[in-house]
N, CA, C and O atoms as a GROMACS GRO file, in nm:
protein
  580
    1UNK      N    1   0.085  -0.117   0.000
    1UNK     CA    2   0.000   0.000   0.000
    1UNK      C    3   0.090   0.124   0.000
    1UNK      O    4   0.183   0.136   0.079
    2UNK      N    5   0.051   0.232  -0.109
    2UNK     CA    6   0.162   0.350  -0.092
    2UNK      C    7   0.079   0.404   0.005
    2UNK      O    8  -0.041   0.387   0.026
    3UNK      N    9   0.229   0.528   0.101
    3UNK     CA   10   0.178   0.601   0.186
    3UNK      C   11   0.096   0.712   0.157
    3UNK      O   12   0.084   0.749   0.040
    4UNK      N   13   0.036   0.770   0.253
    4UNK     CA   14  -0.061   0.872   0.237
    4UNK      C   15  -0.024   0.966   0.362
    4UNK      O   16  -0.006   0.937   0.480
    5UNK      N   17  -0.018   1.094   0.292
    5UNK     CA   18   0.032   1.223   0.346
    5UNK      C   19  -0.084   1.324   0.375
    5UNK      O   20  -0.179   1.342   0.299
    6UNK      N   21  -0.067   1.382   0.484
    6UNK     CA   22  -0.167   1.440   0.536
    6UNK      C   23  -0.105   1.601   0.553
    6UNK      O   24   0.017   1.612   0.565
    7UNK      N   25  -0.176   1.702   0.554
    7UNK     CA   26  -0.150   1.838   0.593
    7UNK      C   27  -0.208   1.834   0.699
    7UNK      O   28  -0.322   1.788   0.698
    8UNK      N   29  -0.148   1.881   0.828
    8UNK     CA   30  -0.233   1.912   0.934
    8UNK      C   31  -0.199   2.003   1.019
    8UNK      O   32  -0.078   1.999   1.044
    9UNK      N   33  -0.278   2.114   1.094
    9UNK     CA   34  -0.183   2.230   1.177
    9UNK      C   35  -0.133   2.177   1.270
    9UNK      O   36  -0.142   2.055   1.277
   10UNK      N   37  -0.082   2.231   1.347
   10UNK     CA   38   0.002   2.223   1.460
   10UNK      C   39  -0.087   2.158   1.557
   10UNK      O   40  -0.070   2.036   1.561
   11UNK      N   41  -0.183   2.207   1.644
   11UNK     CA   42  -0.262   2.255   1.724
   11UNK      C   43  -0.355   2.063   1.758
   11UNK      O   44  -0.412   2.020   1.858
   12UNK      N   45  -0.322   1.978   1.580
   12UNK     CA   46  -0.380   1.858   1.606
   12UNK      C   47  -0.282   1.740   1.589
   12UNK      O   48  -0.309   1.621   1.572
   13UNK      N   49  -0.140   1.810   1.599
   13UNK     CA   50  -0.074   1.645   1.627
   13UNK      C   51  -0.025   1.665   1.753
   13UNK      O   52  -0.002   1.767   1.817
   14UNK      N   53  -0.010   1.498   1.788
   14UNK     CA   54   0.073   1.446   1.924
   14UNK      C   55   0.136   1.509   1.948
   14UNK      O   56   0.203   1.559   1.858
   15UNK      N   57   0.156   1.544   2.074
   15UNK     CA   58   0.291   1.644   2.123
   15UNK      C   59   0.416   1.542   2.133
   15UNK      O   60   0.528   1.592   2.131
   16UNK      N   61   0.399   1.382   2.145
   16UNK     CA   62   0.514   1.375   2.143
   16UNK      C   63   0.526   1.347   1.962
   16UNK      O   64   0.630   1.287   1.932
   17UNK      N   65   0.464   1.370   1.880
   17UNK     CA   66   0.565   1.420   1.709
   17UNK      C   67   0.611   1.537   1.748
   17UNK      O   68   0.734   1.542   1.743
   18UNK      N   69   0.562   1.629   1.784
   18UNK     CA   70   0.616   1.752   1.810
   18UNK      C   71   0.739   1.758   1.889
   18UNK      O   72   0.836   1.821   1.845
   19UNK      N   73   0.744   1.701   1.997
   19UNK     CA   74   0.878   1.633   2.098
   19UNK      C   75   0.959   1.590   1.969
   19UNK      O   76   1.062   1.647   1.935
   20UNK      N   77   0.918   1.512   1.917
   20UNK     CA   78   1.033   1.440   1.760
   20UNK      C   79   1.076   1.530   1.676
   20UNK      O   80   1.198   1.532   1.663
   21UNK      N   81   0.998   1.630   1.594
   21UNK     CA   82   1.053   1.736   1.543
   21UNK      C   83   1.157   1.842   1.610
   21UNK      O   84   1.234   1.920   1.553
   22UNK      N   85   1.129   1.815   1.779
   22UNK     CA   86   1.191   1.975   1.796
   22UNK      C   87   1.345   1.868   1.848
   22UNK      O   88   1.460   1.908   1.863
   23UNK      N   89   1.303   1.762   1.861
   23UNK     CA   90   1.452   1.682   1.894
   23UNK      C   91   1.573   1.644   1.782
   23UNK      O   92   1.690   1.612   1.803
   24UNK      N   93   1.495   1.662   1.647
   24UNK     CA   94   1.571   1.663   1.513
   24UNK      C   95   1.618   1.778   1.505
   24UNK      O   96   1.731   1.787   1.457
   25UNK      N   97   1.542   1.913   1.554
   25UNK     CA   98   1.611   2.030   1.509
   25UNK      C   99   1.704   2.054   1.587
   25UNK      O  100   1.799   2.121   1.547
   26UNK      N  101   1.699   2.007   1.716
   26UNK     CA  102   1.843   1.995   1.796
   26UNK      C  103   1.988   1.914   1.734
   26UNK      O  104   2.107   1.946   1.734
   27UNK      N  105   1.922   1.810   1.690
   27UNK     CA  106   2.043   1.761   1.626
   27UNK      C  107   2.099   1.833   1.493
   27UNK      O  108   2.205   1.811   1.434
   28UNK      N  109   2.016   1.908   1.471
   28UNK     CA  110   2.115   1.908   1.328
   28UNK      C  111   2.123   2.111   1.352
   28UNK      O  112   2.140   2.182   1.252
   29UNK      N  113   2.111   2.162   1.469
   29UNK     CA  114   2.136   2.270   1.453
   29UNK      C  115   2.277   2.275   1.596
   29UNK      O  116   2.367   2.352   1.632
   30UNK      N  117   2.221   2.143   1.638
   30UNK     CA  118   2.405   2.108   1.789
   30UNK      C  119   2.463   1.983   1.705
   30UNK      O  120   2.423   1.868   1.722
   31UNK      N  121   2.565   2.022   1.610
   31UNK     CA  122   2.591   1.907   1.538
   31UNK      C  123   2.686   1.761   1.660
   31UNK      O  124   2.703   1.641   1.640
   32UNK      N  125   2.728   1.858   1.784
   32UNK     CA  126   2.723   1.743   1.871
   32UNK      C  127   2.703   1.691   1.934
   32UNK      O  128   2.791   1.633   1.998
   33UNK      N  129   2.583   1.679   1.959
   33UNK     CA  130   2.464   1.630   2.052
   33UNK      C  131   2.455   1.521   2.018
   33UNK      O  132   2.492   1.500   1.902
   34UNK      N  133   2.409   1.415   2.090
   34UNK     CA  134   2.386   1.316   2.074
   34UNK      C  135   2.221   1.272   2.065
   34UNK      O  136   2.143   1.357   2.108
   35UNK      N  137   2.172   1.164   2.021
   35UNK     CA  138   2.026   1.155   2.045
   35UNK      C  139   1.932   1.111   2.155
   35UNK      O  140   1.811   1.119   2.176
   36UNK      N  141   2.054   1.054   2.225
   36UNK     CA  142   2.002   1.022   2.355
   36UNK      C  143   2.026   1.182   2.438
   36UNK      O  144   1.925   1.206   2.504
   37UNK      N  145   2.111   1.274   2.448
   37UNK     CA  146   2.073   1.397   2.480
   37UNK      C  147   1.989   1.478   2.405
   37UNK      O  148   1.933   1.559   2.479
   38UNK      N  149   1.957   1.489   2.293
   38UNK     CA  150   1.833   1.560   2.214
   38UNK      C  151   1.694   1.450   2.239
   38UNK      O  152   1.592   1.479   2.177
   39UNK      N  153   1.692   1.356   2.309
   39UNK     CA  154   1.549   1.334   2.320
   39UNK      C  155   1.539   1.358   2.485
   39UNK      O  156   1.429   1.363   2.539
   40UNK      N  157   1.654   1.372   2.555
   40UNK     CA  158   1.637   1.413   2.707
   40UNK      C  159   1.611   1.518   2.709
   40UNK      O  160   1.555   1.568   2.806
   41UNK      N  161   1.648   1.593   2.591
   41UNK     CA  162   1.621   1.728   2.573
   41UNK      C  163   1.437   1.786   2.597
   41UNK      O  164   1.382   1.866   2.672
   42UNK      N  165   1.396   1.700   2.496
   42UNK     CA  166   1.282   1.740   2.451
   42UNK      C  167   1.146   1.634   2.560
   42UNK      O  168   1.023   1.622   2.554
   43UNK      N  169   1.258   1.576   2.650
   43UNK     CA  170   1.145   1.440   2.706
   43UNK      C  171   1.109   1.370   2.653
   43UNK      O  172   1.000   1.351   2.706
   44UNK      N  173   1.119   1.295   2.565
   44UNK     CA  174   1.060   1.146   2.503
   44UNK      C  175   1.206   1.057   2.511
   44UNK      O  176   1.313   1.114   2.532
   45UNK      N  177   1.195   0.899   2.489
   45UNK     CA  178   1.252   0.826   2.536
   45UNK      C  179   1.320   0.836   2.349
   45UNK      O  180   1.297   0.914   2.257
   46UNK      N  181   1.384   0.748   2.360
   46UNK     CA  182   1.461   0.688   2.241
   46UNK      C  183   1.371   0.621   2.107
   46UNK      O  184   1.366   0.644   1.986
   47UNK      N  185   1.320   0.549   2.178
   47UNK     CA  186   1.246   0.445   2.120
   47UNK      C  187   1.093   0.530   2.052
   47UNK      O  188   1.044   0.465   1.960
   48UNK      N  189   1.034   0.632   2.078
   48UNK     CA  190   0.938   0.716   2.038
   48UNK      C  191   1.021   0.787   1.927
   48UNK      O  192   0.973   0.807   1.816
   49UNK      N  193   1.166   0.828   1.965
   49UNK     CA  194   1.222   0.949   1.861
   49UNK      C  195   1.256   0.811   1.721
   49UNK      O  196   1.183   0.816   1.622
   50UNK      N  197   1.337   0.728   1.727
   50UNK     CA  198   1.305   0.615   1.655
   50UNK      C  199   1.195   0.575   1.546
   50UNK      O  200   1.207   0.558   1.425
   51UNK      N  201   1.090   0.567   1.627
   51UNK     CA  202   0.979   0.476   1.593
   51UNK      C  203   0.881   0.614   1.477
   51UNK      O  204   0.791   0.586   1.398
   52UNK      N  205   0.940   0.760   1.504
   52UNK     CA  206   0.879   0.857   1.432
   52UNK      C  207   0.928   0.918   1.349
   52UNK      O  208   0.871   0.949   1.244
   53UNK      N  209   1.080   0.957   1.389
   53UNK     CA  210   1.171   0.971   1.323
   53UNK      C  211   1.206   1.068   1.158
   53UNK      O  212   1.266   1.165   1.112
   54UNK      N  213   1.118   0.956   1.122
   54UNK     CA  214   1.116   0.998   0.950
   54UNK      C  215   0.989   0.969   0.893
   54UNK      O  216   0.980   0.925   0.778
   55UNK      N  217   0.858   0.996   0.988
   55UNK     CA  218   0.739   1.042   0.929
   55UNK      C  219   0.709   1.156   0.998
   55UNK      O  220   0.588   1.180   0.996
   56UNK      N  221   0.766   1.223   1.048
   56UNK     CA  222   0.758   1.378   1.068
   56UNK      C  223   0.844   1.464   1.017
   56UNK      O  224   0.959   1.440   0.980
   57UNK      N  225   0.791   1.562   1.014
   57UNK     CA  226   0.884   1.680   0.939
   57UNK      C  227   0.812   1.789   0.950
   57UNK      O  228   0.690   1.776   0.937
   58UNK      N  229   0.883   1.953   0.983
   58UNK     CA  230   0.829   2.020   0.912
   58UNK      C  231   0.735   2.068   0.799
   58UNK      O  232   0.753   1.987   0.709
   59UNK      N  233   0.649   2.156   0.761
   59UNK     CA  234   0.576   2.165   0.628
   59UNK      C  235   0.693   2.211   0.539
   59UNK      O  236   0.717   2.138   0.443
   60UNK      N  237   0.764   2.313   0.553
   60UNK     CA  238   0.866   2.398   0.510
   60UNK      C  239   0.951   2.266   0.432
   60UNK      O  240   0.969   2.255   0.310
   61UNK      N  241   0.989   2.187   0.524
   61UNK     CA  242   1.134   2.090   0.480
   61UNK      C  243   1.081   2.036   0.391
   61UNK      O  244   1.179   1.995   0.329
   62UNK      N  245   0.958   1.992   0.312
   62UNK     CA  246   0.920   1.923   0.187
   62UNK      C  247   0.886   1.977   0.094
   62UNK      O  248   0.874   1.904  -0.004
   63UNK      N  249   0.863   2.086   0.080
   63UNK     CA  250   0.810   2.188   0.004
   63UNK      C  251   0.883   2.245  -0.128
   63UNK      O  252   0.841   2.323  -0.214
   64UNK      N  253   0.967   2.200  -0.118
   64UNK     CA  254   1.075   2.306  -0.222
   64UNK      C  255   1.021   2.194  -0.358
   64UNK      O  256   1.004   2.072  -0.360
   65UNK      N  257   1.002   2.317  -0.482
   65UNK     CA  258   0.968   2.218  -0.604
   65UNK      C  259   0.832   2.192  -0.627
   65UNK      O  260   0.793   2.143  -0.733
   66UNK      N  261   0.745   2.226  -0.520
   66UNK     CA  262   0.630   2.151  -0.491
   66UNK      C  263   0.522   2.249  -0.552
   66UNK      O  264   0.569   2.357  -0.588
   67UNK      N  265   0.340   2.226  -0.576
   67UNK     CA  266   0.255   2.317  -0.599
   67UNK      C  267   0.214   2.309  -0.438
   67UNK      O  268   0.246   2.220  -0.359
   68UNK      N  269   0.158   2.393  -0.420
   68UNK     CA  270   0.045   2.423  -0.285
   68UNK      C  271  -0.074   2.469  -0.349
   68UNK      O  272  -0.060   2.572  -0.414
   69UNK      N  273  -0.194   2.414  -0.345
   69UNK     CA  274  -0.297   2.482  -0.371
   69UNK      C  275  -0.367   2.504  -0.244
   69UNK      O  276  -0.357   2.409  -0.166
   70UNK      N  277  -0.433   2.599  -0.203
   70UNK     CA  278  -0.511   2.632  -0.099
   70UNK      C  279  -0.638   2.694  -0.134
   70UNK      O  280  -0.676   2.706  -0.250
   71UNK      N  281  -0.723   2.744   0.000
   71UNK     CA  282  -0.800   2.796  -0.066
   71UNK      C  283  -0.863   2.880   0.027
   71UNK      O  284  -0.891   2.811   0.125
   72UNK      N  285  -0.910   3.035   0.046
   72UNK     CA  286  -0.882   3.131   0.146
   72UNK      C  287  -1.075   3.134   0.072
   72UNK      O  288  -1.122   3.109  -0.039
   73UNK      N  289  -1.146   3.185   0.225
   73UNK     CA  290  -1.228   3.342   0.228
   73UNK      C  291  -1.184   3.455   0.277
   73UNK      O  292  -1.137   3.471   0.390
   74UNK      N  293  -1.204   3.566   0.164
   74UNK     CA  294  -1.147   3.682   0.203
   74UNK      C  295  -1.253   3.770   0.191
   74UNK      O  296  -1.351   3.746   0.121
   75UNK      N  297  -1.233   3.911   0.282
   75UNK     CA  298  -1.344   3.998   0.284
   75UNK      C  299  -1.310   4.063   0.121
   75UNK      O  300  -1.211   4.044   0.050
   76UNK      N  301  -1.439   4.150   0.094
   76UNK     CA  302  -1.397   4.209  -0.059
   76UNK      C  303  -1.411   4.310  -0.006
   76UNK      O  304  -1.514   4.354   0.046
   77UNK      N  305  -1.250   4.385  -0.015
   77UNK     CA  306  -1.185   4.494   0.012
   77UNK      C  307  -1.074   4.532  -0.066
   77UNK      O  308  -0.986   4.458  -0.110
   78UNK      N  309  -1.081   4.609  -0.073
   78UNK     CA  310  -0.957   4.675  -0.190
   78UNK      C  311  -0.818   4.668  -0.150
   78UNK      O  312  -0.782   4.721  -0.045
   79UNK      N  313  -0.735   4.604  -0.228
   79UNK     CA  314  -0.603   4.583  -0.172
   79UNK      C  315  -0.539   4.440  -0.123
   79UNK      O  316  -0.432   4.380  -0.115
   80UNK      N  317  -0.709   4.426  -0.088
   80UNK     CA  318  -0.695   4.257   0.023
   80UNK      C  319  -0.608   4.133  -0.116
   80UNK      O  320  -0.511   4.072  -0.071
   81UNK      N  321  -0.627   4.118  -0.196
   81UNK     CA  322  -0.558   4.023  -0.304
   81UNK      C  323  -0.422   4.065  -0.320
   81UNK      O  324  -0.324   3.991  -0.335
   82UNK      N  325  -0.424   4.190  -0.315
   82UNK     CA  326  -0.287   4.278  -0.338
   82UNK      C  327  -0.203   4.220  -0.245
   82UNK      O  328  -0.103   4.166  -0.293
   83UNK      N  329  -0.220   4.215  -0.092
   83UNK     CA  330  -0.199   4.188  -0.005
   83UNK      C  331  -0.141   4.048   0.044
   83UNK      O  332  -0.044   4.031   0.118
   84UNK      N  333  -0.208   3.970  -0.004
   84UNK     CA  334  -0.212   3.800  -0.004
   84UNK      C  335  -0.085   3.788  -0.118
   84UNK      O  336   0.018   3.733  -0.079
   85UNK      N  337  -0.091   3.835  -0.247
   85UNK     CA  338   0.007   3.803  -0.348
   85UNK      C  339   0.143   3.858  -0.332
   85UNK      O  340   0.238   3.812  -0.395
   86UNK      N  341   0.158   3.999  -0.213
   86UNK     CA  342   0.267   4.051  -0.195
   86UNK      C  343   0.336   3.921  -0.087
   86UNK      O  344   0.451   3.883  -0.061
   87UNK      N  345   0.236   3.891  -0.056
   87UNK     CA  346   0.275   3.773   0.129
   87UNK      C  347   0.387   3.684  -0.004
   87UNK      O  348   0.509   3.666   0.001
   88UNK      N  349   0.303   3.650  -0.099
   88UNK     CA  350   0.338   3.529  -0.153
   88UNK      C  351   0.481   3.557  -0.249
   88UNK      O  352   0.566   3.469  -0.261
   89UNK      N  353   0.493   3.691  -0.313
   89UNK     CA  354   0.627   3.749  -0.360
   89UNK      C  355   0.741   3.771  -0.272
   89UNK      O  356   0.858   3.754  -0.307
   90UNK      N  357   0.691   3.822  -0.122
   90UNK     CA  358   0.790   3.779  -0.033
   90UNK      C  359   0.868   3.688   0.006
   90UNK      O  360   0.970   3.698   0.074
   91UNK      N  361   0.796   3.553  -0.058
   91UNK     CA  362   0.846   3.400  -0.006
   91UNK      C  363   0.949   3.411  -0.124
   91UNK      O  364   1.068   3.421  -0.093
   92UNK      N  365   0.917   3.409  -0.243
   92UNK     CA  366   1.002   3.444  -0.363
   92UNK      C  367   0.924   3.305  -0.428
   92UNK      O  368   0.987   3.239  -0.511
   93UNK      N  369   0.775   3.262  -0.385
   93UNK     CA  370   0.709   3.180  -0.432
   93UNK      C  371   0.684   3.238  -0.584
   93UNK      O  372   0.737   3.340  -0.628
   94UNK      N  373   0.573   3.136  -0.674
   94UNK     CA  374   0.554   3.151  -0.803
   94UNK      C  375   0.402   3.086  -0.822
   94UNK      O  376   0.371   2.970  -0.852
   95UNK      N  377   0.313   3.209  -0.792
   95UNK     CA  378   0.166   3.198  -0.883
   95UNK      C  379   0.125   3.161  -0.980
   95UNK      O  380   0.114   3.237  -1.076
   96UNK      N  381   0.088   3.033  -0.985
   96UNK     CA  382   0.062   2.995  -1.041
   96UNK      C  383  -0.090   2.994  -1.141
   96UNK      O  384  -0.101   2.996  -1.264
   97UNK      N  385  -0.180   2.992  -1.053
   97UNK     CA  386  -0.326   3.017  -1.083
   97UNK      C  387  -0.374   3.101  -0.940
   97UNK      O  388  -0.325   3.105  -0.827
   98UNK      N  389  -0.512   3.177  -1.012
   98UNK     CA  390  -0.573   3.253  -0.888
   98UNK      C  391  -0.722   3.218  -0.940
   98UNK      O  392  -0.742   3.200  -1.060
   99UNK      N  393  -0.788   3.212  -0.878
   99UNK     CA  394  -0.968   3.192  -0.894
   99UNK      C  395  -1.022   3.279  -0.743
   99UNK      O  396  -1.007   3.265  -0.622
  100UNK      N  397  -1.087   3.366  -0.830
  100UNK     CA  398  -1.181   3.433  -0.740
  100UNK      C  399  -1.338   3.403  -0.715
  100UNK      O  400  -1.402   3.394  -0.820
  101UNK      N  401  -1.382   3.393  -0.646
  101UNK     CA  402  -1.540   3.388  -0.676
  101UNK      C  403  -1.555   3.550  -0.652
  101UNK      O  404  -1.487   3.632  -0.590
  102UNK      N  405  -1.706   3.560  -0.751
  102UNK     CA  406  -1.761   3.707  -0.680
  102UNK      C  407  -1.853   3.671  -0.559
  102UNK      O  408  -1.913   3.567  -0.534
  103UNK      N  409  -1.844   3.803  -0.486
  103UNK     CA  410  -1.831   3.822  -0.334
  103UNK      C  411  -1.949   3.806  -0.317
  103UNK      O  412  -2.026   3.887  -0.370
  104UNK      N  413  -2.003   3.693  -0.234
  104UNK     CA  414  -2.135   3.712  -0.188
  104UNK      C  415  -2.149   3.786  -0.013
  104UNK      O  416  -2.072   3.747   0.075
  105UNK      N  417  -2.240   3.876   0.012
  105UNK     CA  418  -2.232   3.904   0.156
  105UNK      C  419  -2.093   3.959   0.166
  105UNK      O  420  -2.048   3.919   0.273
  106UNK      N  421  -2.000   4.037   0.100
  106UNK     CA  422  -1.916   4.112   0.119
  106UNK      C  423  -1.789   3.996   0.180
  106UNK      O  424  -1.708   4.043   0.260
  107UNK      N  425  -1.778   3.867   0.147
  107UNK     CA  426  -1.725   3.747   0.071
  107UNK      C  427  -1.680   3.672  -0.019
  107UNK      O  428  -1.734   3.569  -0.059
  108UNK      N  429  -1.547   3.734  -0.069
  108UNK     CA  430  -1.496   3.616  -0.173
  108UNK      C  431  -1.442   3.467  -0.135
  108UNK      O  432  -1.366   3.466  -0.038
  109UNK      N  433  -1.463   3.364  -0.185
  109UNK     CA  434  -1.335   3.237  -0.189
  109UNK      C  435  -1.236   3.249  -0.315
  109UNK      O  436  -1.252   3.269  -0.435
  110UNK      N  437  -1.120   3.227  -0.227
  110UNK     CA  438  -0.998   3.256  -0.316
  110UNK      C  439  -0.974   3.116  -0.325
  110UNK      O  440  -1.009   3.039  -0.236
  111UNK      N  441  -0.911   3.077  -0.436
  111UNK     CA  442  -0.826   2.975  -0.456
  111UNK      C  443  -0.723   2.966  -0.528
  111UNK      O  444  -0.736   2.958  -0.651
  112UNK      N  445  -0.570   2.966  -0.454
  112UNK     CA  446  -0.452   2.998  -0.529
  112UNK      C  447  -0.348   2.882  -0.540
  112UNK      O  448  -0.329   2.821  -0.435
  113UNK      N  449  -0.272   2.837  -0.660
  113UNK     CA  450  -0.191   2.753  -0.640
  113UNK      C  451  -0.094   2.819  -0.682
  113UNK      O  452  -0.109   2.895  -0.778
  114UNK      N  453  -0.002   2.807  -0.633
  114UNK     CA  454   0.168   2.892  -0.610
  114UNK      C  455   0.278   2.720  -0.595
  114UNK      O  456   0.254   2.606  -0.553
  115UNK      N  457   0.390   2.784  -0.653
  115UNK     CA  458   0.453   2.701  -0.647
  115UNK      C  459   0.584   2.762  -0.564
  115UNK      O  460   0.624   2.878  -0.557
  116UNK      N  461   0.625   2.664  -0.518
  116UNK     CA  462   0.766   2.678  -0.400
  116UNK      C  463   0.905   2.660  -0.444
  116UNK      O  464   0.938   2.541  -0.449
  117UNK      N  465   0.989   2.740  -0.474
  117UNK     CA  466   1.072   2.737  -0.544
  117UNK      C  467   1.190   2.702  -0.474
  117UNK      O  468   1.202   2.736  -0.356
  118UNK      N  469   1.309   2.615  -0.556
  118UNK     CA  470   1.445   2.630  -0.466
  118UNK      C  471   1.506   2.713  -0.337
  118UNK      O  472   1.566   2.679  -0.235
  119UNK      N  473   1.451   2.878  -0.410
  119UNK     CA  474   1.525   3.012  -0.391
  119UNK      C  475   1.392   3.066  -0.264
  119UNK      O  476   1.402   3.156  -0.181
  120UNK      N  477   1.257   2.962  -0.293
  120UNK     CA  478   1.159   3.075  -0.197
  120UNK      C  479   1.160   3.004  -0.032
  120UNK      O  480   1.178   2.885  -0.004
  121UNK      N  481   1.132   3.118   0.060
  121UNK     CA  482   1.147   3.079   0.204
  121UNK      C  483   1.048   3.004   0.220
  121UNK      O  484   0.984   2.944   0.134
  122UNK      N  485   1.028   3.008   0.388
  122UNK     CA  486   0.965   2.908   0.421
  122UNK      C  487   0.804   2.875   0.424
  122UNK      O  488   0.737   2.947   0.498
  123UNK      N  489   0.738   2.778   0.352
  123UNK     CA  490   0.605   2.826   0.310
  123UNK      C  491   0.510   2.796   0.421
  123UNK      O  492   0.390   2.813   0.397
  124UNK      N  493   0.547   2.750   0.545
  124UNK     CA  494   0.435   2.803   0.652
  124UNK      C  495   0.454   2.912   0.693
  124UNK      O  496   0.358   2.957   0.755
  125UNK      N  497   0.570   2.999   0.683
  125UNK     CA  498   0.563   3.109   0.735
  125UNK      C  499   0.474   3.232   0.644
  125UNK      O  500   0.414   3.335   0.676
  126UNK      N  501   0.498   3.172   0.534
  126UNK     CA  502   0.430   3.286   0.421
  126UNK      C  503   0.289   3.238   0.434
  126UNK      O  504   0.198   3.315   0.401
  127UNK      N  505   0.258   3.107   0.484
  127UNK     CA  506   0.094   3.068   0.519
  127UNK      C  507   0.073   3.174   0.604
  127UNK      O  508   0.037   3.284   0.563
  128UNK      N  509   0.093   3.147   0.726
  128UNK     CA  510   0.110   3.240   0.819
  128UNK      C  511   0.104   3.420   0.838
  128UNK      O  512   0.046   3.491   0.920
  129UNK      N  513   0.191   3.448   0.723
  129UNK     CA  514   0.172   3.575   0.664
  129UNK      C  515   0.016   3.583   0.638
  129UNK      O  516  -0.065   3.644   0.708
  130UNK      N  517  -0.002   3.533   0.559
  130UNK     CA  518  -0.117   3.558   0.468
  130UNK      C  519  -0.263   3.514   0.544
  130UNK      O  520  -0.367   3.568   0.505
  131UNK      N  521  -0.266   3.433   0.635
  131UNK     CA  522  -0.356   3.430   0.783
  131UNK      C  523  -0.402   3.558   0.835
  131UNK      O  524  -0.512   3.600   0.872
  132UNK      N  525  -0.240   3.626   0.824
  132UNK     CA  526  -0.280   3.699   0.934
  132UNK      C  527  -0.335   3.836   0.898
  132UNK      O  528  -0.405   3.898   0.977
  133UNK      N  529  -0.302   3.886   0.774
  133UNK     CA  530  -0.429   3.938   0.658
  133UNK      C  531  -0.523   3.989   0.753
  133UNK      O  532  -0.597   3.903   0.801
  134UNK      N  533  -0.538   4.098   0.791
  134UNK     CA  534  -0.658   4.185   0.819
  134UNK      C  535  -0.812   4.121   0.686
  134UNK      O  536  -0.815   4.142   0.565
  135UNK      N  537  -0.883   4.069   0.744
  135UNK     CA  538  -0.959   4.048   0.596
  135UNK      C  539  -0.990   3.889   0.530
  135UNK      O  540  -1.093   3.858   0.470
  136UNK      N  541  -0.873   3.797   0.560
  136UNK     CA  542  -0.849   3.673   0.548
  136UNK      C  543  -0.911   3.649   0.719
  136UNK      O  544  -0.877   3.683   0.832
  137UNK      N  545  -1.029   3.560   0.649
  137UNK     CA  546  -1.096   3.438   0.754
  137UNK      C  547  -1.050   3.298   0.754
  137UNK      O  548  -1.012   3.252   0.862
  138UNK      N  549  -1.050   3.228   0.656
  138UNK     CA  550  -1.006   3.104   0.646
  138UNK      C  551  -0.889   3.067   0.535
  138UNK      O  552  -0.887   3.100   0.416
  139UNK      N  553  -0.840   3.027   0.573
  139UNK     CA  554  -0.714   2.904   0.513
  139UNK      C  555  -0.719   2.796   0.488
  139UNK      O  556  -0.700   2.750   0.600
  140UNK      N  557  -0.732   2.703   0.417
  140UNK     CA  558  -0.726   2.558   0.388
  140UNK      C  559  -0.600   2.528   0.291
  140UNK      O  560  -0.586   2.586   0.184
  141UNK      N  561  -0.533   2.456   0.328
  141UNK     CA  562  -0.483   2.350   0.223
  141UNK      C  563  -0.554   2.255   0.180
  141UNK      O  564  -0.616   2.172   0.245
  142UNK      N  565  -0.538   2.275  -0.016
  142UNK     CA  566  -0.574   2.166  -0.085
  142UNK      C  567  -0.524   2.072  -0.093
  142UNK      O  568  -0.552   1.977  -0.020
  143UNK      N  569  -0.449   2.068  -0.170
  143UNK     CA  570  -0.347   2.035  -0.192
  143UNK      C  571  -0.143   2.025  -0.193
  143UNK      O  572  -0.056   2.110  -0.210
  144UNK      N  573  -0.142   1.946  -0.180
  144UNK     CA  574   0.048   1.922  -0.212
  144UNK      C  575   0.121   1.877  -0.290
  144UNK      O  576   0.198   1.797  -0.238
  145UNK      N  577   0.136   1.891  -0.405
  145UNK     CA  578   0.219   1.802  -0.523
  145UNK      C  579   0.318   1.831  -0.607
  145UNK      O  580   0.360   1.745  -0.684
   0.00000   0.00000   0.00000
């Protein structure tokens, strides 16, 4: 059976994946640490950092090369798209497609796929950016490919 990859925020995985991620970033940002001190670090035993290891990761660390499609409600306000696409020129991402609906109830759904380039930063942070959008209500990821 091939694997199946999930997008999910923060807020709904295990804290100890989260314990696993932040115990990888110890290792490879204390190149001499050991893993039995980077999981004492973070509190989980050996055998959890192990057993997870390399089905966690960052969103950022897979991303490069990749499309993201998402798909935002935004208030219809002037600027507000302007706004979202500057988030996304900041990353040094690449727009790909944009679909607007017209605004019902002073409501658009956006749907943008951008692509993540070698050269562009990190794309939860530019999620993140673009969240935080005066105007932007919702965020979804569609897609990842």
């Amino acid at each position: 059976m091939a694997d199946k990859y999930y997008v999910v925020k923060q807020k709904a995985v295990p804290e100890v994946l989260l314990k696993v991620v932040e115990a990888k970033r110890l290792l490879e940002s204390e190149k001499a640490m050991t893993i039995q001190e980077a999981t004492e670090a973070v509190d989980i035993s050996r055998s959890s950092f192990y057993k997870y290891k390399d089905d966690i990761f960052p969103f950022h660390e897979n991303t490069r090369g990749t499309t993201i499609t998402f798909i935002m409600q935004v208030d219809d306000e002037p600027g507000l798209l302007s706004a979202v696409l500057s988030a996304i020129a900041e990353s040094h991402a690449n727009v790909l497609t944009i679909h607007q609906t017209i605004p019902i109830n002073g409501v658009a759904t956006l749907t943008l796929s951008i692509q993540i380039l070698d050269s562009s930063g990190d794309a939860s942070e530019m999620i993140e950016r673009i969240e935080s959008q005066q105007g932007v209500h919702y965020l979804k990821i569609l897609s990842k490919e």
